[in-house]
KEKE-3310 file (N, C-alpha, C; in steps of 0.2 Angstrom, whole numbers, plus 5000, padded with zeros to 4 digits):
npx = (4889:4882:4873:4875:4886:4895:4894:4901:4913:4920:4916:4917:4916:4915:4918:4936:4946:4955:4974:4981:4983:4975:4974:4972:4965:4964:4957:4953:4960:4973:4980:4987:4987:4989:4982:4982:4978:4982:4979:4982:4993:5001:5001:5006:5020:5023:5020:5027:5038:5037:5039:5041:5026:5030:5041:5035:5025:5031:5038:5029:5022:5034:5032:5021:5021:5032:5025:5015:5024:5031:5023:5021:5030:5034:5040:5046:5055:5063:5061:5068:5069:5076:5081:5095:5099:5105:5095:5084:5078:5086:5089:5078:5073:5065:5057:5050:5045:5042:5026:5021:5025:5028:5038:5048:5059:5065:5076:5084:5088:5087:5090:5091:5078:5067:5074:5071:5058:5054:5057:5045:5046:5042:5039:5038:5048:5058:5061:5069:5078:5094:5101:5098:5088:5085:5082:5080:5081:5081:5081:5088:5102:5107:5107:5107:5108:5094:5097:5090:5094:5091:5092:5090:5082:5077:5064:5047:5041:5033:5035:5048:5048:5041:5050:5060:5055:5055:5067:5074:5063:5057:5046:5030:5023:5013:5010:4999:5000:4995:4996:4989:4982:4969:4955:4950:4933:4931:4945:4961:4969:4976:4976:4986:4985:4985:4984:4986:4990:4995:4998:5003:5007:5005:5012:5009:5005:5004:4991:4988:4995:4988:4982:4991:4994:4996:5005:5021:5033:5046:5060:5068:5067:5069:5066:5052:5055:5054:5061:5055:5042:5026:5015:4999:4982:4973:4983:4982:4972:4972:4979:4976:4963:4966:4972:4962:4960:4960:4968:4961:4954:4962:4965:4954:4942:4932:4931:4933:4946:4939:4926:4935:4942:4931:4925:4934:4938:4925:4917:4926:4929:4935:4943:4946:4954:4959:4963:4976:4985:4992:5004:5011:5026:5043:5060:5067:5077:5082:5092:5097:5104:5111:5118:5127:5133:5142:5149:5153:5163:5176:5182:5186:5180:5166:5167:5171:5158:5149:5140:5140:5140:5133:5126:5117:5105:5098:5085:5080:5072:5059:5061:5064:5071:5088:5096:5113:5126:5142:5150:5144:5147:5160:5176:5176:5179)
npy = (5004:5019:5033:5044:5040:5038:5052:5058:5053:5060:5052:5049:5039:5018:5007:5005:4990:4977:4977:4991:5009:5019:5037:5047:5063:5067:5081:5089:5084:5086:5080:5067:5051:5035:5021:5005:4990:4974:4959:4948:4953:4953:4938:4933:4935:4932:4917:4912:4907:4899:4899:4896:4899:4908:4917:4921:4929:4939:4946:4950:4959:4969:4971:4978:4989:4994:4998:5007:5017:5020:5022:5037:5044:5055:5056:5045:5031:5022:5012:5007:4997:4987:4975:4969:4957:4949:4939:4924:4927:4933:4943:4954:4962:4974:4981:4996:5001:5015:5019:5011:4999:4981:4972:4959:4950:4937:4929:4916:4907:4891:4879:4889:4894:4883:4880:4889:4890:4879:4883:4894:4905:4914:4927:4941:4951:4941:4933:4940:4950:4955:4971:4982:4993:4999:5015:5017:5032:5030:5039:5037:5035:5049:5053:5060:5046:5044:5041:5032:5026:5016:5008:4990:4982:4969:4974:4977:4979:4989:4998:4999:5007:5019:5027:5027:5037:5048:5051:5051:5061:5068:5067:5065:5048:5035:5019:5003:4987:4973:4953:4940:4925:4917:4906:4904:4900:4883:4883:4874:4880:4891:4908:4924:4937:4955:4971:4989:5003:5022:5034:5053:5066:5084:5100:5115:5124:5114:5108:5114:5110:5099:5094:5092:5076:5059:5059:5069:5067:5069:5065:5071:5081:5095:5106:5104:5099:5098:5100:5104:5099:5096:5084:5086:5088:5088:5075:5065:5063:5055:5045:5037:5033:5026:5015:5006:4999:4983:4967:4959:4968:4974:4964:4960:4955:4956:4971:4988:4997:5012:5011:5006:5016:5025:5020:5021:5034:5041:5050:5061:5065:5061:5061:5055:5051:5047:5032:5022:5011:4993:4984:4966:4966:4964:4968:4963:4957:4950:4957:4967:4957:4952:4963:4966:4952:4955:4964:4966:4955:4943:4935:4923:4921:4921:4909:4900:4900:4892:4878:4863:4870:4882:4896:4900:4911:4916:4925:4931:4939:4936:4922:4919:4912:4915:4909:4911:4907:4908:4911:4920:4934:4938:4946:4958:4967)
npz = (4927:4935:4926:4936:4944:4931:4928:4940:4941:4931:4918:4903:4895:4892:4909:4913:4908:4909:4910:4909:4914:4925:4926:4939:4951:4967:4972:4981:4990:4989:4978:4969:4958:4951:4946:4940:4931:4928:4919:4907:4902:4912:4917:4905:4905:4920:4917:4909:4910:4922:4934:4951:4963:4973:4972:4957:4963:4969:4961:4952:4958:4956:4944:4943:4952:4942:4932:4938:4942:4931:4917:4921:4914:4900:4888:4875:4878:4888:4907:4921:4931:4947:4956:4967:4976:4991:4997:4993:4980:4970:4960:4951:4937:4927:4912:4908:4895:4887:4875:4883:4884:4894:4902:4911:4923:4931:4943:4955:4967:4968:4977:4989:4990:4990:5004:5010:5008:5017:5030:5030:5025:5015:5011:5002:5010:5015:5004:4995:5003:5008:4998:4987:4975:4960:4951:4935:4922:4903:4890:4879:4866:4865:4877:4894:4906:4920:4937:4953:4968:4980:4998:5001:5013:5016:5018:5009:4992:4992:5003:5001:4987:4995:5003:4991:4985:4994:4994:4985:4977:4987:4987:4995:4994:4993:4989:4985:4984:4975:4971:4964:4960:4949:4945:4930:4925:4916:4912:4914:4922:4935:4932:4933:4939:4944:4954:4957:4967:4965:4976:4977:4987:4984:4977:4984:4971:4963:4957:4948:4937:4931:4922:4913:4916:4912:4926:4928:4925:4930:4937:4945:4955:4962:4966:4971:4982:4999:5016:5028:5026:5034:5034:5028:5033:5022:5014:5023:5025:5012:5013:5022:5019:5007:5015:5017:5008:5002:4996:4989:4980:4974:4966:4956:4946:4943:4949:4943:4939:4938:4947:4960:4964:4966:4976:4985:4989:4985:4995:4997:4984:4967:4953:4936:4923:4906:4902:4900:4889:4893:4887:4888:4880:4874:4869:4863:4847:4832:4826:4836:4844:4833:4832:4844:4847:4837:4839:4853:4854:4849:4836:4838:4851:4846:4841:4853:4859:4850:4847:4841:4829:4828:4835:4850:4855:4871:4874:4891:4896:4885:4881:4869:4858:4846:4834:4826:4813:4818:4808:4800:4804:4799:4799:4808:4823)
capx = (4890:4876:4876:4877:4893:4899:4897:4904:4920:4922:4917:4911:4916:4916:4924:4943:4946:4965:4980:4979:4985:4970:4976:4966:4967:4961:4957:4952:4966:4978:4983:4985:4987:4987:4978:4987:4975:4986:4977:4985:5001:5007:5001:5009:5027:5026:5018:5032:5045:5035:5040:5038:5023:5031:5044:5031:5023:5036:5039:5021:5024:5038:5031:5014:5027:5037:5020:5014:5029:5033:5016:5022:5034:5033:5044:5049:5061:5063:5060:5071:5069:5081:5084:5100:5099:5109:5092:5084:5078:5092:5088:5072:5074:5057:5058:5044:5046:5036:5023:5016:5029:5032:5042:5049:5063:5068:5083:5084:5091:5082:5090:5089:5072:5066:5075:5065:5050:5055:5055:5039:5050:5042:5036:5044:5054:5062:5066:5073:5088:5099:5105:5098:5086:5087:5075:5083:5075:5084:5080:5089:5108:5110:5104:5110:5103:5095:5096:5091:5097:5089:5094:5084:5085:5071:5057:5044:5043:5030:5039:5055:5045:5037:5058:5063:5052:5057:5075:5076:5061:5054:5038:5025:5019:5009:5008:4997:5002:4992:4998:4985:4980:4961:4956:4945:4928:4934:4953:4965:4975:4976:4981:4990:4981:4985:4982:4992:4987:5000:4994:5007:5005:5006:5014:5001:5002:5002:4985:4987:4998:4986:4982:4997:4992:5000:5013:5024:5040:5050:5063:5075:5064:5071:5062:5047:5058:5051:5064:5051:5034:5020:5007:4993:4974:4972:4988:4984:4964:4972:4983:4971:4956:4970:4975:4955:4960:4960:4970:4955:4948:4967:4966:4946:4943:4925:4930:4936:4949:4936:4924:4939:4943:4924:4923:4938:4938:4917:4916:4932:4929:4938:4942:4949:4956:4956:4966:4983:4985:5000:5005:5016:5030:5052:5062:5074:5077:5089:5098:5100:5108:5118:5126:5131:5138:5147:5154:5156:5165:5181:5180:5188:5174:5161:5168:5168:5150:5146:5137:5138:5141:5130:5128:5111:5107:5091:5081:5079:5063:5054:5063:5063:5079:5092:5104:5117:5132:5150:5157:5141:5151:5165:5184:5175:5178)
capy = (5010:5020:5038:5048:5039:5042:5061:5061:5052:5061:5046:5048:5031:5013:5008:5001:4984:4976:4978:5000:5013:5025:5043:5051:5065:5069:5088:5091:5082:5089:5072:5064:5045:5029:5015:4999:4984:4970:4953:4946:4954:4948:4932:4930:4938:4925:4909:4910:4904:4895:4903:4894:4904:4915:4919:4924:4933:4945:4947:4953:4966:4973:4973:4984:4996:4996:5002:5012:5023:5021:5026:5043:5045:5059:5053:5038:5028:5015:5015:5001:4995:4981:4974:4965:4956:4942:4931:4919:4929:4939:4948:4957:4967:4974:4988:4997:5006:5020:5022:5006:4991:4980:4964:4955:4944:4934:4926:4914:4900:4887:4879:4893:4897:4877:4881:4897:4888:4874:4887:4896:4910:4917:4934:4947:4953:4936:4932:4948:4947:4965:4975:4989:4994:5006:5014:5020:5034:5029:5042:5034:5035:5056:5058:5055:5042:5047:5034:5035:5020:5018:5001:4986:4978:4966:4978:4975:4984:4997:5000:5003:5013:5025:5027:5030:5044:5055:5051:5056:5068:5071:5067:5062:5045:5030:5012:4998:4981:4964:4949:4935:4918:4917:4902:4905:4895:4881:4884:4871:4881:4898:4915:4927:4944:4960:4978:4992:5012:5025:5044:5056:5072:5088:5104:5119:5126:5107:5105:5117:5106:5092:5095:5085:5070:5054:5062:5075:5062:5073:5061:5071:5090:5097:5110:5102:5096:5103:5098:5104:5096:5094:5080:5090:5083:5082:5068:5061:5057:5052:5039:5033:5029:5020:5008:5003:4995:4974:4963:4956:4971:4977:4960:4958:4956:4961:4977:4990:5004:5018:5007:5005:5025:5027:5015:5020:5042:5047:5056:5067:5068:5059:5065:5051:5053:5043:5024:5020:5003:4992:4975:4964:4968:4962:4973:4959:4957:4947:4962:4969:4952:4951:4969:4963:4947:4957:4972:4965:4949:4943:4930:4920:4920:4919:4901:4895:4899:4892:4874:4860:4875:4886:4902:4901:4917:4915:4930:4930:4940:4930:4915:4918:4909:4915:4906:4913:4905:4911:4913:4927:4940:4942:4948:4963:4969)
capz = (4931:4933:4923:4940:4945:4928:4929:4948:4939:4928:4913:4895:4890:4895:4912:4910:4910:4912:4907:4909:4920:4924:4930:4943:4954:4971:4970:4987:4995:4985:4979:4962:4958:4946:4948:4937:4934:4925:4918:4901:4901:4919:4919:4901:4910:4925:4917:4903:4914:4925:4942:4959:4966:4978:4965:4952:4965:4969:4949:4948:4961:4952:4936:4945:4954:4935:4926:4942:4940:4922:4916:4920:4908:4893:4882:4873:4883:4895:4914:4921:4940:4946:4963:4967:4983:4993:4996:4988:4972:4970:4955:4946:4931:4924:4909:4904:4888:4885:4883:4887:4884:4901:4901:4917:4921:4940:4944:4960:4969:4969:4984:4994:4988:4992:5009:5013:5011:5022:5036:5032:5025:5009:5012:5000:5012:5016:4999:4991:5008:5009:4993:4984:4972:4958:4945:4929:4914:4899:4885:4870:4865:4865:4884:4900:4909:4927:4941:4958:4972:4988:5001:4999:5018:5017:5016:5004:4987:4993:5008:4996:4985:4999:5003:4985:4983:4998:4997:4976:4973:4992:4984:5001:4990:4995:4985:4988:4978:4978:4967:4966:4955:4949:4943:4928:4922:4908:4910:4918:4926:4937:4928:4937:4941:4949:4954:4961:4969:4969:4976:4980:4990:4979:4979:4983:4967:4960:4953:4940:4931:4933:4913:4908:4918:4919:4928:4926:4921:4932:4942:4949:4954:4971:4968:4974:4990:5007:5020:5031:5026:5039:5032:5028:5032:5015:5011:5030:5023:5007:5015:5029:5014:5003:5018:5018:5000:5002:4991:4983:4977:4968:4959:4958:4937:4941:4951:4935:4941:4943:4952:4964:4965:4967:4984:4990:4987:4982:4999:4995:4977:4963:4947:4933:4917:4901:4903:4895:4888:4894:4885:4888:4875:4875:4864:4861:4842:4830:4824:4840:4845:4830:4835:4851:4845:4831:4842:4859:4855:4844:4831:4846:4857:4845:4841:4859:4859:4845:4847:4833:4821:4830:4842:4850:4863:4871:4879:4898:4897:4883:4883:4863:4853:4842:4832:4822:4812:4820:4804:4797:4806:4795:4805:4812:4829)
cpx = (4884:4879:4876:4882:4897:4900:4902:4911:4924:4921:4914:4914:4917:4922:4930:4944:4953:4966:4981:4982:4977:4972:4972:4968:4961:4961:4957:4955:4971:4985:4982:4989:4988:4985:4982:4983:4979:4980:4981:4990:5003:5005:5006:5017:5028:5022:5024:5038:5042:5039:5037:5035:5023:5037:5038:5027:5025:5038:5033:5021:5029:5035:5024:5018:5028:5030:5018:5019:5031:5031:5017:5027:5031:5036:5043:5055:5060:5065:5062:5068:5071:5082:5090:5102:5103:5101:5088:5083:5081:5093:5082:5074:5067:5059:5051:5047:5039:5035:5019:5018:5030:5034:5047:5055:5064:5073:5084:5087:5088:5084:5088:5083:5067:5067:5071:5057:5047:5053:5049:5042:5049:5038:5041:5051:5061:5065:5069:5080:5088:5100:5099:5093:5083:5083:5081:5078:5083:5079:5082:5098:5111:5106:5107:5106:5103:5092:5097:5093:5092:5091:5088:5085:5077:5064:5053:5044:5039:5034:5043:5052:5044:5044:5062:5062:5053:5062:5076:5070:5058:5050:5034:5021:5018:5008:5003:4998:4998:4993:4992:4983:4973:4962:4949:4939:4930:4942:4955:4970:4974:4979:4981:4985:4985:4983:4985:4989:4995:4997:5003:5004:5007:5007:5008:4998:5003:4999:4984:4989:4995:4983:4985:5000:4993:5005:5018:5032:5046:5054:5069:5072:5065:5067:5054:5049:5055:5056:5059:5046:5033:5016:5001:4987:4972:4976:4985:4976:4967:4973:4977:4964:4959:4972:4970:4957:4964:4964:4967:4953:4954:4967:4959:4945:4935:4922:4935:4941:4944:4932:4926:4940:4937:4925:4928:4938:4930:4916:4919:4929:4935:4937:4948:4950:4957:4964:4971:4985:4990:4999:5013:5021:5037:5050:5068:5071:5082:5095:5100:5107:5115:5123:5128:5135:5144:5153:5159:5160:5169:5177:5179:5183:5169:5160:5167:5161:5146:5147:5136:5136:5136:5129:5120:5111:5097:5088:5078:5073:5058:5056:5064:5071:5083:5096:5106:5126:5136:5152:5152:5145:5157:5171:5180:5173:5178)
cpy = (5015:5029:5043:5048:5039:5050:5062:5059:5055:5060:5050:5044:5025:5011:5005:4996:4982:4980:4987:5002:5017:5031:5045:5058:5066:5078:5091:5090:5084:5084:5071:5056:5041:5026:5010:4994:4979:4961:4948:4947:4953:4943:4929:4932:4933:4918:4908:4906:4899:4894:4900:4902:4910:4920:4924:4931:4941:4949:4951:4958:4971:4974:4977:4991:4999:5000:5007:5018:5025:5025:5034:5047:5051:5057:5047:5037:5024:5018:5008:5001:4988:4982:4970:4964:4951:4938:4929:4921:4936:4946:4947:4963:4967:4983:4988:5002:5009:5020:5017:4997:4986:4972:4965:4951:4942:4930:4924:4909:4897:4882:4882:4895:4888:4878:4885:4894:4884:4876:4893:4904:4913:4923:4938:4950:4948:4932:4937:4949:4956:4967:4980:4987:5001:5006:5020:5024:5031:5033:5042:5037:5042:5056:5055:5052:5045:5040:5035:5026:5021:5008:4999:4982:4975:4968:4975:4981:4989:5000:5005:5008:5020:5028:5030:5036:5051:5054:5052:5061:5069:5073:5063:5056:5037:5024:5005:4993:4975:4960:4944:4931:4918:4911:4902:4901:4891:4880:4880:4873:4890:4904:4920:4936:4950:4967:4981:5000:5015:5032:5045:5064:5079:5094:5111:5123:5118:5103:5108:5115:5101:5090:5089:5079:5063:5057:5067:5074:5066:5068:5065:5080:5090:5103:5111:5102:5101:5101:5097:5104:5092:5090:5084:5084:5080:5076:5065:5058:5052:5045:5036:5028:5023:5013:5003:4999:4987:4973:4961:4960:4974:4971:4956:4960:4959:4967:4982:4994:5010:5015:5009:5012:5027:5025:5019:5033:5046:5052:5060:5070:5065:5059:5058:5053:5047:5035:5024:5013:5000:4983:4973:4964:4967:4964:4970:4958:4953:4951:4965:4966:4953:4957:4968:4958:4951:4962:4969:4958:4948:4935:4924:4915:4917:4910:4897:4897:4895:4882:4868:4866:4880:4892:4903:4906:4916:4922:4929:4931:4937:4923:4914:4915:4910:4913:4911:4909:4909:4913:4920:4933:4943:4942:4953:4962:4974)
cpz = (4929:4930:4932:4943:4940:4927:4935:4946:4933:4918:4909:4892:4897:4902:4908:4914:4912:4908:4906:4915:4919:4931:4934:4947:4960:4974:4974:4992:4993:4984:4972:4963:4952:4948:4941:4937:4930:4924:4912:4902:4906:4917:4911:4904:4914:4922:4911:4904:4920:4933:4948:4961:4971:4974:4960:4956:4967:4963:4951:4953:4958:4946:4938:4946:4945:4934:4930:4940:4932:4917:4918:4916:4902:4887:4880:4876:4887:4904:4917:4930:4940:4954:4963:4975:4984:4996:4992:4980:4973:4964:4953:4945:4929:4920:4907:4900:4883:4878:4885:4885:4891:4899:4909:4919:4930:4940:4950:4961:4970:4977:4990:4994:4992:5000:5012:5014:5015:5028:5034:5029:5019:5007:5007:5002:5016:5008:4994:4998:5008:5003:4993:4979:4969:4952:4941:4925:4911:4895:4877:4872:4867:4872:4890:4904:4918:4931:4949:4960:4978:4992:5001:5008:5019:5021:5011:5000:4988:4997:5005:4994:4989:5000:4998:4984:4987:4999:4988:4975:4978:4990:4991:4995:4995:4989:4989:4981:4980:4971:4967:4958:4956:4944:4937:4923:4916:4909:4914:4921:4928:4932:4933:4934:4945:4947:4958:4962:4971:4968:4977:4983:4985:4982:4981:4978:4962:4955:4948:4934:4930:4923:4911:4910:4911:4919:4925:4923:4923:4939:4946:4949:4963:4970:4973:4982:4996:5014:5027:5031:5033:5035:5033:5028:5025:5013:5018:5028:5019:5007:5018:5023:5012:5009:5020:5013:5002:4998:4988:4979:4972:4962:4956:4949:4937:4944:4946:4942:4943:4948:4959:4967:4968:4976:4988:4992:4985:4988:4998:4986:4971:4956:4941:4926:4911:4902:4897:4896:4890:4890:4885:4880:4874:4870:4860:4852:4840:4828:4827:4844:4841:4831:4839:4850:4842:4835:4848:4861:4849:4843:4834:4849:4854:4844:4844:4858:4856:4847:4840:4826:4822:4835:4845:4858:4863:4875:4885:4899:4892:4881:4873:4862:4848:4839:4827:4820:4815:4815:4798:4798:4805:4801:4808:4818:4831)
residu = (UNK:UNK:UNK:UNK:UNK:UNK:UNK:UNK:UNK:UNK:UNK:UNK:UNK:UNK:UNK:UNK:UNK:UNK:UNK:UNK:UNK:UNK:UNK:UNK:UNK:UNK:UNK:UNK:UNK:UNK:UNK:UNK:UNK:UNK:UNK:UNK:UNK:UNK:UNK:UNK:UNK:UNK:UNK:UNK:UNK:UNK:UNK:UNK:UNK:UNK:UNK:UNK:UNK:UNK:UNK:UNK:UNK:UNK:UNK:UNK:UNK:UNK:UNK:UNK:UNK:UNK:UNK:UNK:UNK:UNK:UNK:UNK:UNK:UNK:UNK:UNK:UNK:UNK:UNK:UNK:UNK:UNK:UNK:UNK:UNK:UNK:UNK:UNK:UNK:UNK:UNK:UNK:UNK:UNK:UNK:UNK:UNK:UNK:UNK:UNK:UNK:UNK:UNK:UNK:UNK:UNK:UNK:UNK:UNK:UNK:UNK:UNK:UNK:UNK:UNK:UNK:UNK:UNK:UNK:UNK:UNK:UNK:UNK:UNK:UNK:UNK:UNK:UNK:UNK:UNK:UNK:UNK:UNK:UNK:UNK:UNK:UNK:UNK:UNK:UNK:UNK:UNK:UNK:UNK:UNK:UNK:UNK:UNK:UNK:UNK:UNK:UNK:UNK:UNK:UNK:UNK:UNK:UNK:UNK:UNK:UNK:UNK:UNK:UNK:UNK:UNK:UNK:UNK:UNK:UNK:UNK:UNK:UNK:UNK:UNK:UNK:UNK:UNK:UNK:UNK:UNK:UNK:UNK:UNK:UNK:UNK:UNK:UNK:UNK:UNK:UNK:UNK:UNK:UNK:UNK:UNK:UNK:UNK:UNK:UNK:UNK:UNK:UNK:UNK:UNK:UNK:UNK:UNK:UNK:UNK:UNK:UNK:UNK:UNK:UNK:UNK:UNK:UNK:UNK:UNK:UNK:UNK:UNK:UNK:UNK:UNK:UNK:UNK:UNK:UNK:UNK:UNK:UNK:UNK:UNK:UNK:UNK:UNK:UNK:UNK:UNK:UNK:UNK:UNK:UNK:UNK:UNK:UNK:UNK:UNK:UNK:UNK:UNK:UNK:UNK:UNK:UNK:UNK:UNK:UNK:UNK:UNK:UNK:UNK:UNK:UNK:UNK:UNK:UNK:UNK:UNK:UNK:UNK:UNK:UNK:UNK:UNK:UNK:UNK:UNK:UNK:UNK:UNK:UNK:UNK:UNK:UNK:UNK:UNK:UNK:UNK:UNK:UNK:UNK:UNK:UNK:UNK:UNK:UNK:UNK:UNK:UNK:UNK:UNK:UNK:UNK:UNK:UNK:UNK:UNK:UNK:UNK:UNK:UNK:UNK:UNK:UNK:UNK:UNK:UNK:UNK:UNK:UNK:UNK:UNK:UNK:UNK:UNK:UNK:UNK:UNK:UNK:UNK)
# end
């Protein structure tokens, strides 16, 4: 990057490579944003289970949204998003835990998933079907958990997204997602790549809070609401440049995030802030387990579970194994 495009961006360090969020805003437009590049930590999330490729693919969309939105966060805490559909992959669970945990999980029919592809039928919105999908904050055991819903009727997850946002914080917001396999020099087998843009439209006194960038971690501010917004020139450029944005170039390992911000916003003006790391990370544990054994199940139960003398729990999201004797956990229930 040459030093006049790091002044225009804002830069005084190296650009950002994966696995990162890089905050930006657009100052002119009265727009701010993320950018999301993912390399390592997704392909370790979807090759760990070994996901038919439309499957995996859809996973790797949710877990960009997940960071996209998560990544705003202030606290410590978790930022769940969960769909729960009738077609073929009928559930995706993705936490991110601030401020930079993300882990994955999918759950499908494999018939019905095998059938869909029979007929030519594996677009997003043909394997996710009809339900709902719903983004939780969890702030820890003293706080109440805040959780929007919005209908999932075989749209795609940006769609949804654009949906969410002006039916819980009537935030004007835009996403673009691209999932893709690169096969790289030496290695036998594809790894799993993506990247993901989300602006939103901002209030007119908006950009003065832009200081406390990534995001203002505010999921539920009516006060922002406008019943009656008019798309202003600025959100209506904003949008119109992002839909210039390719699938190649969200999951391009030798195109950085500002690069990307640069091509797509240097006419307007784009301003970037310093990159937050994300790795793939599960939060499952043995002593987590053992307290859900111990609390949520009599002595009873733990004994059917229990295998040639053993109680093995495996975790959905990293496939990891626990055993435990049935008889460590004493009478208490």
């Amino acid at each position: 990057m040459t030093e006049n495009l790091m002044t225009a961006l804002g830069l005084d360090r190296p650009e950002t490579g994966d696995d990162a969020v890089v905050p930006f805003t657009l100052d002119k437009l009265d727009t701010r944003g993320r950018a999301v590049r993912l390399g390592d930590a997704l392909d370790t999330i979807l090759s760990r289970h070994n996901y038919p490729a439309p499957v995996a693919r859809l996973l790797g969309e949710a877990v960009v949204l997940a960071g996209l939105i998560g990544s705003s966060l202030k606290f410590e805490g978790r930022f769940i998003m969960q769909t729960q559909t009738d077609g073929p992959v009928n559930l995706i669970v993705v936490d991110f835990d601030a401020p930079d945990g993300l882990r994955g999980y999918a759950r499908f029919d494999h018939d019905a998933l095998v059938k869909a592809a029979e007929e030519g039928k594996t677009r997003p919105a043909d394997l996710l079907g009809k339900g709902h999908l719903a983004m939780t904050i969890d702030q820890g055991p003293h706080t109440e958990r805040y959780q929007g819903i919005v209908a999932l009727e075989g749209n795609s997850l940006e769609e949804v997204a654009h949906t969410y946002f002006m039916q819980s914080e009537q935030i004007p917001t835009m996403v673009r997602i691209a999932v893709a396999e690169f096969q790289q020099k030496g290695d036998h087998r594809p790894h799993w790549r993506a990247g993901g843009v989300l602006i939103q439209h901002l209030p007119e006194h908006g950009l003065s809070r832009m200081a406390d960038l990534p995001g203002d971690g505010n999921f539920d501010n009516p006060a922002t609401a406008d019943p009656d917004f008019e798309e202003s020139d600025g959100w209506s450029e904003a949008r119109a440049l992002l839909t210039t944005l390719e699938d190649v170039e969200l999951a391009d390992p030798d195109l950085s995030p500002e690069r990307l911000l640069f091509r797509l916003y240097h006419e307007t003006g784009v301003r970037v802030f310093s990159p937050l790391p994300m790795v793939e990370r599960c939060t499952c544990s043995a002593d987590r387990i053992e307290d859900m054994l111990a609390t949520s199940f009599t002595p009873e139960d733990r004994e059917e579970m229990a295998v040639d003398g053993e109680i093995e729990v495996v975790c959905e999201f990293c496939s990891t194994a626990y055993h435990f004797n049935p008889n460590q956990f004493g009478t208490k229930h």
